[in-house]
C-alpha positions in Angstrom: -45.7 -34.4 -137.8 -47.3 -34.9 -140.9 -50.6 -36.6 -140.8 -53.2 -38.6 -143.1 -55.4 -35.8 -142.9 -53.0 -33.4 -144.3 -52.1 -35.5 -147.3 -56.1 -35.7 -147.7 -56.3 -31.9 -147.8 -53.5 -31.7 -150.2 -54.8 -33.8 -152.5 -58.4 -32.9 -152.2 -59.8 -36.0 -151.4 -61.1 -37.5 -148.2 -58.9 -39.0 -145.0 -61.0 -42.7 -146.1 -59.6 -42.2 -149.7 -56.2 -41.7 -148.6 -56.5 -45.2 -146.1 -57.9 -47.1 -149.1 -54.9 -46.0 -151.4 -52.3 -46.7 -148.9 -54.1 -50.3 -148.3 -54.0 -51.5 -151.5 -57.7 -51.6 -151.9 -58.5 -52.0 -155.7 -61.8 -49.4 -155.1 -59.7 -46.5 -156.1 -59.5 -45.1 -159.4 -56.0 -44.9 -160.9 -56.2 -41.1 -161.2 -56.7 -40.6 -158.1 -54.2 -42.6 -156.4 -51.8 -40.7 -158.9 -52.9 -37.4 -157.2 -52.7 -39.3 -153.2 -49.0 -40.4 -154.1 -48.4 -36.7 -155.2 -49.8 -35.6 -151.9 -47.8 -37.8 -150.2 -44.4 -37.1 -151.6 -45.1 -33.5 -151.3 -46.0 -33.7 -147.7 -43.3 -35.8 -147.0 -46.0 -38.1 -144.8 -44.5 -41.6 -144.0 -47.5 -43.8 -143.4 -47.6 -46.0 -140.0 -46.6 -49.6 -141.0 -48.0 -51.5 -138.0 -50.9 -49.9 -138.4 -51.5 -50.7 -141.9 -50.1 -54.5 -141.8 -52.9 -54.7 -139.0 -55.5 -53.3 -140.8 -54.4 -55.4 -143.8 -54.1 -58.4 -142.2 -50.8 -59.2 -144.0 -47.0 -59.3 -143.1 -43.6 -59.1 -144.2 -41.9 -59.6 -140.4 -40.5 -62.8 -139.0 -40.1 -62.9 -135.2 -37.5 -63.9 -132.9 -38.0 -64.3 -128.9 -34.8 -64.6 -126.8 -34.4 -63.9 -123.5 -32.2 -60.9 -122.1 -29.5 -63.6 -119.9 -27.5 -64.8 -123.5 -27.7 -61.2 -125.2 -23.9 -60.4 -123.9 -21.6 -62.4 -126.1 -20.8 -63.6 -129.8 -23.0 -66.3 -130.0 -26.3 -64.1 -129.5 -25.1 -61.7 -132.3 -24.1 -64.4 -134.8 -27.5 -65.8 -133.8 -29.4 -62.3 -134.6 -27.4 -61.8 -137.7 -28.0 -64.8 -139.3 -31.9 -64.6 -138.7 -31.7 -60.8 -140.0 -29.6 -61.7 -143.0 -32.2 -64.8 -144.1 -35.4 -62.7 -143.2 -34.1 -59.7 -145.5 -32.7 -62.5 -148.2 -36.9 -63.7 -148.4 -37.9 -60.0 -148.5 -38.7 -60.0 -144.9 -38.5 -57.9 -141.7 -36.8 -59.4 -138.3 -39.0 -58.5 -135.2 -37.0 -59.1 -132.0 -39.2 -59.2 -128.8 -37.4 -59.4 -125.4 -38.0 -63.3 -123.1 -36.8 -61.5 -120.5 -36.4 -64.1 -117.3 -39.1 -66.1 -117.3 -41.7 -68.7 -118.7 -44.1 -66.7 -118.5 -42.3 -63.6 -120.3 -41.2 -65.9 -122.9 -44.9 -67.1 -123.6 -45.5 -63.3 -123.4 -43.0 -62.5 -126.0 -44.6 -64.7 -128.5 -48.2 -63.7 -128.2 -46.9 -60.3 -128.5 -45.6 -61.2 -132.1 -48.4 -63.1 -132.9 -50.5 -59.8 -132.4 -48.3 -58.3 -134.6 -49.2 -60.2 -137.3 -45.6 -61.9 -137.7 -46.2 -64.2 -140.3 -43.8 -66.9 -138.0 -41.9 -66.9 -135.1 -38.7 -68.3 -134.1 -38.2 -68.9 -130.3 -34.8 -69.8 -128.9 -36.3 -70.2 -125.1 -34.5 -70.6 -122.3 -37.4 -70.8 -119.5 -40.0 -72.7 -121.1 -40.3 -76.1 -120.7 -41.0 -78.9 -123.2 -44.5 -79.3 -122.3 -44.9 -75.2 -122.7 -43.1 -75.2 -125.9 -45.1 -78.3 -127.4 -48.7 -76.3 -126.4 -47.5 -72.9 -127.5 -46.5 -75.0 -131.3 -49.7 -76.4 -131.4 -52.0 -73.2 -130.4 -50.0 -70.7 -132.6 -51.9 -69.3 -135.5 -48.6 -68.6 -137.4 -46.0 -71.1 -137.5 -43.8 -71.5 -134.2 -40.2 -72.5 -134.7 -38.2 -74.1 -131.9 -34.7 -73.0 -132.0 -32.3 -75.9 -130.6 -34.6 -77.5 -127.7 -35.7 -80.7 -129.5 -39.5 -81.5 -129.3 -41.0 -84.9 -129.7 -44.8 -84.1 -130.2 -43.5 -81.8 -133.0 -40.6 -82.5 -134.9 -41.6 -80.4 -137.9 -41.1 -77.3 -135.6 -37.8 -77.8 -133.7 -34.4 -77.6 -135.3 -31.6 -77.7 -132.7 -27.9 -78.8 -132.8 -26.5 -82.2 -131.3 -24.0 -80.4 -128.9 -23.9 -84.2 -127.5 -22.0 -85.2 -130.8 -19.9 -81.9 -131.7 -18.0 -82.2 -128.1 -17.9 -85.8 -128.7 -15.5 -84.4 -131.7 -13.9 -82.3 -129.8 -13.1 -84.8 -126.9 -11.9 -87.3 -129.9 -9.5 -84.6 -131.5 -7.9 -83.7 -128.2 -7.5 -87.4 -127.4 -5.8 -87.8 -130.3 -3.6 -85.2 -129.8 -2.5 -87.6 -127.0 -4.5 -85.2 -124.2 -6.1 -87.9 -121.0 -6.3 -85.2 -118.3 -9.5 -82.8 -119.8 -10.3 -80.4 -117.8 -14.1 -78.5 -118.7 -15.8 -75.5 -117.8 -19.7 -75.4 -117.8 -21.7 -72.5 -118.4 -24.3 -71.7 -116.2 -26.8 -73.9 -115.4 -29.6 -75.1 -116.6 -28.3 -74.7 -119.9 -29.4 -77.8 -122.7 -26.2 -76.9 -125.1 -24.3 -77.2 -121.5 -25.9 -80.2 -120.5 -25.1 -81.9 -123.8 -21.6 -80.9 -124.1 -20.7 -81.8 -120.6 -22.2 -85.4 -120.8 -19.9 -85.9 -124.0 -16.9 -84.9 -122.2 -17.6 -86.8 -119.2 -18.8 -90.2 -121.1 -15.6 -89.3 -122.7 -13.2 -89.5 -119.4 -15.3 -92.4 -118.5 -14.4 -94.7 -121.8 -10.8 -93.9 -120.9 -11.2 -95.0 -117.2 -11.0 -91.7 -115.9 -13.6 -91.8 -112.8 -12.8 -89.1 -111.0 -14.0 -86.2 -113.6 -15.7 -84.3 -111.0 -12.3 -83.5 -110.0 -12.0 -81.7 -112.7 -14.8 -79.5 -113.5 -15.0 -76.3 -113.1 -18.0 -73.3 -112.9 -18.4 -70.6 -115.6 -21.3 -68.1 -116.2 -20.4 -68.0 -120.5 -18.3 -65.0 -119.8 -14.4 -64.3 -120.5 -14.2 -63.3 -116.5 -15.6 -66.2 -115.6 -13.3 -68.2 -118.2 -10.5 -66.8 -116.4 -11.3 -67.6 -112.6 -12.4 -71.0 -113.7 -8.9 -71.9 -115.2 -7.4 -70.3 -112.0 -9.2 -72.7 -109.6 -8.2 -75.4 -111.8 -5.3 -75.1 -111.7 -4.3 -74.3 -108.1 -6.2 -78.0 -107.4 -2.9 -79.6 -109.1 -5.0 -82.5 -111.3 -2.0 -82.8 -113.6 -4.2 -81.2 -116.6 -3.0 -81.0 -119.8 -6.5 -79.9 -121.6 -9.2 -77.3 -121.1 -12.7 -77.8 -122.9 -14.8 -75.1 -122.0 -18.3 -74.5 -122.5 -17.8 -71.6 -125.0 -16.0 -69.6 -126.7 -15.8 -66.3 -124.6 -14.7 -69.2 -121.2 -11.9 -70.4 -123.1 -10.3 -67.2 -124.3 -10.5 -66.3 -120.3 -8.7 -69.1 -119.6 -5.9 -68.6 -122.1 -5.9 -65.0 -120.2 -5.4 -66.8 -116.9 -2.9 -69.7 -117.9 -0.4 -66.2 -119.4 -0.7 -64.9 -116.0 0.6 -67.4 -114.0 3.3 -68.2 -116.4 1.8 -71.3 -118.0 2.5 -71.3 -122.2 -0.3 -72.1 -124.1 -0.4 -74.4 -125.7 2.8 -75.4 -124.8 2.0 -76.2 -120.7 -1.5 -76.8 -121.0 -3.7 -76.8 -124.1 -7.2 -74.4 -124.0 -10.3 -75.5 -126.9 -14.3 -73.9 -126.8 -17.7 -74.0 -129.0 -19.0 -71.7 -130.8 -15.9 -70.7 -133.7 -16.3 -67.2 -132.4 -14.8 -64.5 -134.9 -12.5 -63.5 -132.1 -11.0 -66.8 -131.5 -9.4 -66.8 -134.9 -7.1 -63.5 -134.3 -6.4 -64.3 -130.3 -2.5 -65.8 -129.7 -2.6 -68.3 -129.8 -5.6 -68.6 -132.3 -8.7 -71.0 -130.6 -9.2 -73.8 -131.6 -13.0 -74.6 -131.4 -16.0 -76.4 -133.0 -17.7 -74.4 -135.2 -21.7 -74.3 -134.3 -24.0 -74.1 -137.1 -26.2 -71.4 -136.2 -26.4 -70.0 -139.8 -28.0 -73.0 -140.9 -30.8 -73.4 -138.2 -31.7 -70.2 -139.2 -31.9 -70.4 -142.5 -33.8 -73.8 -142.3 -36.1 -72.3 -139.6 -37.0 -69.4 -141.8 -37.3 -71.3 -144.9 -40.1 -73.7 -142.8 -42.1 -70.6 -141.7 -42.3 -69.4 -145.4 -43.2 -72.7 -146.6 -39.9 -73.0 -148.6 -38.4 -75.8 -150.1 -35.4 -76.9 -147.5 -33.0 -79.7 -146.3 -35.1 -82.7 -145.7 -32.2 -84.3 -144.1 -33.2 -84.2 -140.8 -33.8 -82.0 -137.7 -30.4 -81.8 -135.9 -27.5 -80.2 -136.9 -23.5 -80.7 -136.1 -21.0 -78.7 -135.4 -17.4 -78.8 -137.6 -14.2 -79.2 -136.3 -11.6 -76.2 -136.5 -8.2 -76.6 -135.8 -6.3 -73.6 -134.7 -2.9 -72.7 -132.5 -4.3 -73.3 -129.1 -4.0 -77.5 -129.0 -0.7 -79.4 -129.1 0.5 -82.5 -129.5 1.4 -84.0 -126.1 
């Protein structure tokens, strides 16, 4: 492997030289650094990055901490794609570090970044706590942004979505298609975007008179598998359902799987909607119908803060959008 050294030797100047070039330090003639660059493309030497940005003191990465339990599954890689697209649209690198299953990990992940010079941070946590994320905002030396877990001690710094209202939206569309017997299927627990939705749907039932909800919820784990037993359970407990909400995307499209197989039509015998507007939901038959969750544009705003970009004022909570597709009916 080509080394420092060896593009010193080649271009007859010292190791020290060579640093100062590759730093940008202003102490080196122009001639020279003519003959380092030579050196360099001759040797083919590819300079180490890291070590440079931390002998600099400067960066071009942006950081993102999520933890391993939500990498399976559409709404992590929209979620990664949209903070890589942003990062490369300001001329910026995405750093991923691993939260792993813990608090503590999580907290680990984001020093980690900060010691990599990340000039900000974007943490979607799912172990931390409030209080934990409200310290770790207010320590940081670099900007900490709180991806949708609202804070109150620092509104600047969390952007989340109001999963509360989008289901709210959802519930209201599939009452208007006539649908009173709304089945739901959680993710796994604790999950805030879960929490929210399943609150809405229940409030929901509730403002229709329907008391005994907890008849009809089922358990999911976010996965198509789990999607599919959940539908099967509810079914065999004969509630008269007409409706499945589930949690996500991936849960409903299980369910459709499980409502073909024991010969119930969809939407025909029992309508199936989700969260998320996952890009396989639009070419599954019967095509989802979901909510569309704006993850593009808490990234982009989050991204936008740590640069100290000009960005929507409007407010720290985003809503979903309706999208109305094949898998609801009329009743």
């Amino acid at each position: 492997m080509v080394t420092m050294l060896d593009v010193a030797r080649c271009a007859g100047v010292s190791k020290s030289t060579v640093s100062r070039v590759l730093n940008g330090k202003n102490i080196v003639r122009e001639e020279i650094k003519a003959v380092v660059y030579k050196a360099i493309e001759e040797t083919g030497y590819r300079p180490n990055l890291l070590a440079q940005q931390l002998a600099t003191q400067k960066t071009n990465m942006i950081g993102l901490v999520i933890t391993n339990d939500v990498y399976n599954g559409p709404f992590f890689s929209t979620l990664v794609y949209n903070a890589a697209k942003f990062c490369e649209e300001h001329d910026r690198r995405l750093i991923f570090a691993d939260g792993k299953n813990s608090a503590e990990e999580e907290l680990n992940a984001i020093d980690f970044l900060v010691r990599m010079k990340c000039a900000g941070i974007m943490v979607y946590p799912r172990h931390m706590s409030s209080a934990q994320l409200e310290k770790t905002v207010a320590d940081s030396p670099v900007p900490v942004i709180v991806l949708n877990h609202k804070l109150t001690g620092h509104v600047d710094r969390a952007i989340f979505i109001d999963h509360y209202r989008g289901a709210e939206i959802m519930m209201d569309y599939l009452f208007s298609q006539g649908h009173k017997r709304i089945a739901y299927i959680r993710g796994r627990m604790p999950s805030p975007s879960n929490s929210a939705r399943q609150q809405a749907w229940q409030d929901k039932l509730i403002s229709q008179g329907q008391q005994d909800y907890e008849k009809l919820i089922a358990q999911g784990n976010w996965s198509m598998e789990s999607g599919y037993q959940a539908a099967r359970e509810l079914i065999s407990r004969q509630e008269n359902v007409t409706a499945i909400l589930a949690g996500n995307d991936d849960m409903a499209l299980g369910a459709i799987k499980a409502l073909k197989d024991l010969n119930l039509a969809v939407p025909e015998a029992i309508s199936v909607a989700g969260f998320d507007n996952a890009t396989i939901g639009h070419y599954f038959s019967p095509a989802l119908t979901t909510l569309d969750t704006p993850l593009d544009q808490m990234v982009k705003r989050a991204v936008e803060i740590i640069l100290d970009q000009p960005h929507d004022e409007g407010g720290d909570s985003l809503c979903g959008t309706l999208v109305v597709r094949e898998s609801v009916s009329r009743r």
